[in-house]
C-alpha positions, 0 to 999 in steps of 0.5 A, a space after each residue: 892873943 894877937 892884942 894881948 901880946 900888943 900890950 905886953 910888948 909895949 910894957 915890955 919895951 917901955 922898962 927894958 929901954 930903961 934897964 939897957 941902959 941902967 944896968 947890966 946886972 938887971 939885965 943878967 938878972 932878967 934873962 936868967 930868970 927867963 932861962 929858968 922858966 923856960 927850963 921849968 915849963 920843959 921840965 913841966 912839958 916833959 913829965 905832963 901826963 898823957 892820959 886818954 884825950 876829951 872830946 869836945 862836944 859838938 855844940 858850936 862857940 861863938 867867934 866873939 866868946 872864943 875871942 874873949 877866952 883866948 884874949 885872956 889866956 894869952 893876958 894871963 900867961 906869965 910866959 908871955 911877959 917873961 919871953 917877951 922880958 929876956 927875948 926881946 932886948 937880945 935883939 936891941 943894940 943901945 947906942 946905935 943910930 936907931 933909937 931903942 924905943 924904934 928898934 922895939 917897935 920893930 921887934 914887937 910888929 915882927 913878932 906879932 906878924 909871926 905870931 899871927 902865922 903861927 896861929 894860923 899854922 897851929 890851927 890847920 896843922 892842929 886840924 889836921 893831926 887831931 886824930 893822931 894827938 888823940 893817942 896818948 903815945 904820939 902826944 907824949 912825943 910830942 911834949 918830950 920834942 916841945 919840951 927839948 925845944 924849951 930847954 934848947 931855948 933856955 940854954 941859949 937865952 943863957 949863952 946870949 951875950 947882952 
């Protein structure tokens, strides 16, 4: 994932150095397209069904398999580009002493740094809590939370100014 996002943050930064400086209105156009795919994926989250959870078998993956699998699930999520498209450039000033292209690289280490804890994160506490999202109540608490979030996100990426 860690990979994948590297190479998506890079594209990301290389054309929106230049819409920042170009146009504002590509700008807006950018982040509201963002907004509503965040509210997309909310509405989505919200109305997901939570029907009895699968179990996995018990056969043992290899780590290199996982890592390929997981590799293309994350180059192949369309959200991961449009976060990193309508996120990213809220925290770039154009103008300032720091060129846009460092200030991007910063960004994008910080991310991938956090994204990385987060991956941590995700798999203890996932281990942790796997008997408690086996119910289809709490994991329906769940995507109702992750999805207010979303939307919480949306409305702010909205409300941010350029």
């Amino acid at each position: 994932r860690i990979v994948a996002f590297s190479g998506m943050i890079a594209l990301a930064a290389m054309g929106l150095a230049v819409v920042l400086h170009t146009s504002e209105y590509l700008f807006l156009a950018i982040k509201v397209v963002g907004a509503a795919y965040l509210f997309y994926i909310a509405w989505q989250l919200w109305h997901a069904p939570v029907g009895e959870a699968v179990v996995a078998a018990d056969h043992p993956r290899g780590t290199w398999r996982l890592t390929r699998q997981e590799f293309w699930v994350a180059a192949g999520n369309p959200k991961a580009i449009l976060i990193f498209t309508a996120f990213l450039p809220q925290f770039v000033t154009v103008g300032s002493a720091t060129p846009v292209s460092e200030q991007f690289l910063w960004l994008g280490a910080l991310f991938l740094l956090l994204e990385w804890a987060a991956i941590a994160l995700y798999a203890g506490l996932g281990a942790y809590m796997q008997r408690w999202f086996s119910q289809p109540g709490p994991r329906r608490v769940f995507n109702r939370v992750s999805a207010s979030l979303l939307g919480c996100a949306g409305l702010g990426l909205l409300a941010a100014r350029r």
